[in-house]
N, C-alpha and C positions, 0 to 999 in steps of 0.2 A: 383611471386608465387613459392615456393618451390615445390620440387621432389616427397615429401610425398601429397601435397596438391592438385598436377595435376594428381597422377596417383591412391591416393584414396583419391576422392575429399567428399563423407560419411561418411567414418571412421574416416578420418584426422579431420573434423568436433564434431564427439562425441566423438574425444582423445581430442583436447585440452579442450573442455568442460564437461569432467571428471577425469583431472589431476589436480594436486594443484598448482596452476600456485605461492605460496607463495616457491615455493621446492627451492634452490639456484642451482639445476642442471638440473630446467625445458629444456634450451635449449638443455643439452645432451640430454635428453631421447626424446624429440623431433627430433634430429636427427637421434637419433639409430632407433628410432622406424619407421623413414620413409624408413630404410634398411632391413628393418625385413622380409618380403617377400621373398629377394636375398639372407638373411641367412637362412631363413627357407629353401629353397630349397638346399642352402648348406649341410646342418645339416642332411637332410634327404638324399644326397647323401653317406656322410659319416657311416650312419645306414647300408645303402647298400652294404657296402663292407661286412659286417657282415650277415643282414639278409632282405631278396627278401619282399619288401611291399607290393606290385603288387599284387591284388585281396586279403590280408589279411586283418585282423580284427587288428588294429595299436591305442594304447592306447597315448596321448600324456600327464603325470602326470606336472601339473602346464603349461598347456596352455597360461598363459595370454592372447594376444591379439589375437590369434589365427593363428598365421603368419607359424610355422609348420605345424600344423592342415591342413589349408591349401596346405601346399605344396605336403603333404602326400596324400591330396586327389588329386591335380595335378596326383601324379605320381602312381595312381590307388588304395590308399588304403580305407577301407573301416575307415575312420579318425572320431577319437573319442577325445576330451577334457577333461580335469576335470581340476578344479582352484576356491579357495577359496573366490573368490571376484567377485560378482555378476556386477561389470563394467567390467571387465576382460570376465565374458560371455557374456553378450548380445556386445559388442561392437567385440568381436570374430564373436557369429551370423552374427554383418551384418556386419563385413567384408568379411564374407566368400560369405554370399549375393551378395553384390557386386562384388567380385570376381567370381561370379556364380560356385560357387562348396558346396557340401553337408556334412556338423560334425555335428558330434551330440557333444554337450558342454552341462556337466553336473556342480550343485556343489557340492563338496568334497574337503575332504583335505588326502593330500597322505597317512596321517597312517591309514583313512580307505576309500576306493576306492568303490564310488557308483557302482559298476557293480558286479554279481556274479561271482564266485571260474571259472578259466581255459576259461576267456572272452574273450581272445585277441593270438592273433599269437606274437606279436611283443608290446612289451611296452617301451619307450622311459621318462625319466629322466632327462633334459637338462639343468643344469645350477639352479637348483632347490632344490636339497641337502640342499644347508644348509639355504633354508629359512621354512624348515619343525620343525614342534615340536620336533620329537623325530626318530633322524635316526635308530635305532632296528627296530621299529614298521612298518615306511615305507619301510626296505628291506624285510619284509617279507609278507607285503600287496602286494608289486609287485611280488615276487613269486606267493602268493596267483591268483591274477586275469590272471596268463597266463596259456599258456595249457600246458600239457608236449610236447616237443621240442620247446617251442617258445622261444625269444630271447628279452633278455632285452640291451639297450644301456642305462650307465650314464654315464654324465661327472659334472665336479664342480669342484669347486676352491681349493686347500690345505690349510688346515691351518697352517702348519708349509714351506709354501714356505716363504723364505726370501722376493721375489720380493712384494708381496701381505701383508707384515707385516709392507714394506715402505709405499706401497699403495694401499688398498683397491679396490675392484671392483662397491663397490657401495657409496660410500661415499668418494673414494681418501683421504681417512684419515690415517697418520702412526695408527698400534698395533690396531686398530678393529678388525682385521680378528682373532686374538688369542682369542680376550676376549667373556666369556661366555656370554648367551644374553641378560639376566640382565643388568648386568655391560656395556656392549655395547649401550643397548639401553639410559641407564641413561648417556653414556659419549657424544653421539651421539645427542642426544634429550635436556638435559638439559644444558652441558657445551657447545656442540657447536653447539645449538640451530635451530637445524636442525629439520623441522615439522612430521617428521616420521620415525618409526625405523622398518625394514622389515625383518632383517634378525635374524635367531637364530644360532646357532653355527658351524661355519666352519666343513666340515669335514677331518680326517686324510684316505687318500686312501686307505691305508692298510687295515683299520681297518673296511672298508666298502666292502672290496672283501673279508675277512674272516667273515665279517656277511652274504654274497650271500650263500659264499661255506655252512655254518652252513643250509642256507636255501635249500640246495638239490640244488644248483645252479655251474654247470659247468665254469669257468672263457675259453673261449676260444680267447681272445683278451684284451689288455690292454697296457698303457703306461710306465708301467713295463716297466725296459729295461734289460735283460734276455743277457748274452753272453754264448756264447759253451762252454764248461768246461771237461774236463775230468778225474778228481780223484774228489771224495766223500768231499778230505776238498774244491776243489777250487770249488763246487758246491754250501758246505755251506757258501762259501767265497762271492762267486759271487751273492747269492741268500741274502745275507746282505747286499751287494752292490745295489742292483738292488730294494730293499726292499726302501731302504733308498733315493736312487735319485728317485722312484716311491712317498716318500711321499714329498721331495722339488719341485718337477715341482710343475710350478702355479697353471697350470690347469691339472686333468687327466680323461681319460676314459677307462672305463669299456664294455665290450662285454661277457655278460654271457646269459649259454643255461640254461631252465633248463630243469631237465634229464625227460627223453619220460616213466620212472615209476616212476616220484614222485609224493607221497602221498599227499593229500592235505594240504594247510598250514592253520594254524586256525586262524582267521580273529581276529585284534584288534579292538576292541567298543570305540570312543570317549569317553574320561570322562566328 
């Protein structure tokens, strides 16, 4: 009996019984997913350097299985879900069940967040970017539902990392990660016959800390890598520099406040 099977012997049960067991990476996801608990509590450690969860209102945007969710509400928070696939919540529910701790798991999709304007202390992003419709609309639905001073964390993948253009993070495929979702899903699906396509468009990092900033969002943390400078050209030297290895790494993350008088953001309506 595997690790995921002994230690949730419920959940492990209505994961393999609503995944597509036809997928050619069923074992991976079977593995990872019996890790997900030790990375969720990771994931939410990392939150923590940035901002205290501990008695807050902690939004989790694309919960899936509900493995952060849970960790947040471990480590006091008041942990909320949202995830577009109705196995993805009820099998969140009773994991958490089983786990005897309390989310509340709603369904939505990131570009518009079932909760009202200034919800949440702390809303988290993980790994989730680029399986969203339309990255504008989701950075500014997460402005929308926090309050002024609360704290959002993303991270995701690059699209223009080299490492990730050899191979993919979700299909180990070379050139997915570049191509738009269309085209991805048609190379993915019909040529190399793969039962399902989940993701939409990688994102470029940069271009998703200048949509925060647009949204009245503070950047106070990031994988940016920033050196000391002292004349005005070696700042805009450095700041091309740091631009440019910020959008190669594989993965990056984001730490933004946002500001204690911003306006409210106006809510996007599903088409």
């Amino acid at each position: 009996m595997s690790y995921f099977a002994r230690n949730e012997p419920r959940f492990h049960d209505y994961w393999v019984s609503h995944v597509d067991l036809s997928d050619p990476q069923h074992e991976r996801w079977l593995e990872m997913e019996g890790q997900q608990l030790a990375e969720g509590a990771s994931h939410v450690e990392s939150v923590g350097r940035f901002f205290p969860v501990k008695d807050r209102d902690v939004l989790d945007v694309g919960c899936q299985w509900g493995a952060t969710c849970i960790a947040l509400a471990r480590a006091g928070a008041r942990a909320c879900g949202v995830d577009i696939d109705d196995d993805f919540i009820n099998g969140a529910r009773l994991r958490a069940e089983e786990q005897t701790v309390r989310i509340d798991v709603r369904r939505g999709v990131a570009e518009a967040i079932p909760y009202p304007d200034k919800s949440f202390d702390v809303v988290l992003l993980h790994n989730v970017i680029e399986h969203v419709r339309n990255h504008r609309e989701t950075m500014s639905e997460l402005a929308r539902v926090l309050r002024p001073g609360g704290g959002l964390w993303l991270t995701g993948p690059n699209r223009l990392s080299p490492q990730l253009l050899l191979r993919d993070p979700h299909y180990s495929m070379f050139g997915v990660s570049v191509l738009p979702a269309k085209l991805g899903e048609l190379y993915v699906t019909r040529v190399r016959r793969y039962p399902s396509w989940t993701v939409g468009t990688f994102p470029v990092a940069s271009h998703i800390e200048r949509m925060l900033v647009e949204d009245g969002m503070e950047i106070i943390g990031s994988s940016r890598l920033d050196a000391p400078t002292r004349s005005s050209l070696e700042r805009r030297l450095n700041r091309l520099s740091s631009t440019t290895l910020f959008n190669l790494r594989r993965y990056f993350y984001i730490a933004a406040r946002r500001s204690p008088t911003a306006m409210s953001v106006p809510r996007f309506e599903p088409v």
